[in-house]
VEXDREN-2710 file (C-alpha; in Angstrom, 1 decimal):
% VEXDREN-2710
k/r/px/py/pz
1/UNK/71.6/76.3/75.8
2/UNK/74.7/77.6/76.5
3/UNK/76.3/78.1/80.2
4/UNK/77.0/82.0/81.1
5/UNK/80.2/81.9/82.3
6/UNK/81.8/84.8/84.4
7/UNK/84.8/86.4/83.6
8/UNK/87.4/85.4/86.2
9/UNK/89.0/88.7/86.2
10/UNK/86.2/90.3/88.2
11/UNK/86.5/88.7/90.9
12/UNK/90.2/90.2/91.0
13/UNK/89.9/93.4/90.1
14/UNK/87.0/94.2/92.6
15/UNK/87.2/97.7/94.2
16/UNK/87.3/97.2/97.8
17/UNK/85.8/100.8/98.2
18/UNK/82.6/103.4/96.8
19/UNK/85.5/105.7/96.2
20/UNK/84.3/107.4/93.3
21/UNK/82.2/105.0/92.3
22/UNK/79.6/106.5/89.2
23/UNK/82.3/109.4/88.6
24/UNK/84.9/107.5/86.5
25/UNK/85.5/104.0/84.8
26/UNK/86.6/101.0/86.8
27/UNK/90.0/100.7/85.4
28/UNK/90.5/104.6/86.8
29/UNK/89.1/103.7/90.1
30/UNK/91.3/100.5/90.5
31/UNK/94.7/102.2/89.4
32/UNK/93.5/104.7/92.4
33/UNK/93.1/101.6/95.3
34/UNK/96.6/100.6/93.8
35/UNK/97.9/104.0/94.6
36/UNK/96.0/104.2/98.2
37/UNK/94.2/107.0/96.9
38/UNK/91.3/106.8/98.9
39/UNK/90.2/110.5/99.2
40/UNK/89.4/114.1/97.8
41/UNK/92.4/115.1/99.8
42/UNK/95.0/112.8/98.7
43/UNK/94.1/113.1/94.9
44/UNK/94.3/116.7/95.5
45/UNK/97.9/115.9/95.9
46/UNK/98.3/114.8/92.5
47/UNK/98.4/117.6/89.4
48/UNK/96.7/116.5/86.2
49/UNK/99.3/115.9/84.5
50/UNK/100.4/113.3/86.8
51/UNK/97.4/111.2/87.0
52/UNK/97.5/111.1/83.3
53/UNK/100.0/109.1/83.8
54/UNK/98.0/106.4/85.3
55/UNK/96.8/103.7/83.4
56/UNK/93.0/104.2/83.1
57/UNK/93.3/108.3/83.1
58/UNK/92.5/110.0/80.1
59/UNK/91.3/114.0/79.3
60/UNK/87.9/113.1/80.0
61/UNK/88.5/111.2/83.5
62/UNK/90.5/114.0/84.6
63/UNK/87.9/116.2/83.1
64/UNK/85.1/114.5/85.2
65/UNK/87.0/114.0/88.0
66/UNK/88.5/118.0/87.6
67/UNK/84.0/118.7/87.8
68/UNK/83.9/116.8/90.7
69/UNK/86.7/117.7/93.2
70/UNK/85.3/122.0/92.1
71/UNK/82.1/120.3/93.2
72/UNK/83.3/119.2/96.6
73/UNK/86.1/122.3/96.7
74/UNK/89.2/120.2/95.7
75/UNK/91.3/121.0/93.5
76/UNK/94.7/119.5/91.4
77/UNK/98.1/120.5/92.8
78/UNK/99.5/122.7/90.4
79/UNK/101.9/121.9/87.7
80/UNK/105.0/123.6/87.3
81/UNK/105.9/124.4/83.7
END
């Protein structure tokens, strides 16, 4: 029988915090530590178009996360076009 072997990325790309956690994807939510965004208030800080920027951010991670900050009365800085 074969070993299981864990991937050795995980232990490396752990999340030190619940940030977020079950309201967007790992690779979001790690891009976010990197950033020291740690809170509602400082993503608040950040317009849409500017965390799709971020590796990990698509439309539907800044849709859920758009859902979620109305939820909690955040909302995206505005963008200037």
């Amino acid at each position: 029988m074969a070993k299981y072997i864990s991937p050795v990325c995980n232990d490396q790309h752990e999340v030190s915090n619940d940030f977020l956690k079950g309201v967007i994807a790992m690779p979001a939510r790690r891009m976010l530590e990197r950033e020291k965004i740690d809170s509602l208030d400082k993503l608040a800080d950040y317009s849409e178009e500017e965390l799709m920027q971020f590796h990990g951010f698509g439309k539907s991670t800044v849709q859920r996360l758009k859902i979620y900050m109305k939820d909690n009365h955040f909302s995206f800085k505005s963008s200037l076009k």
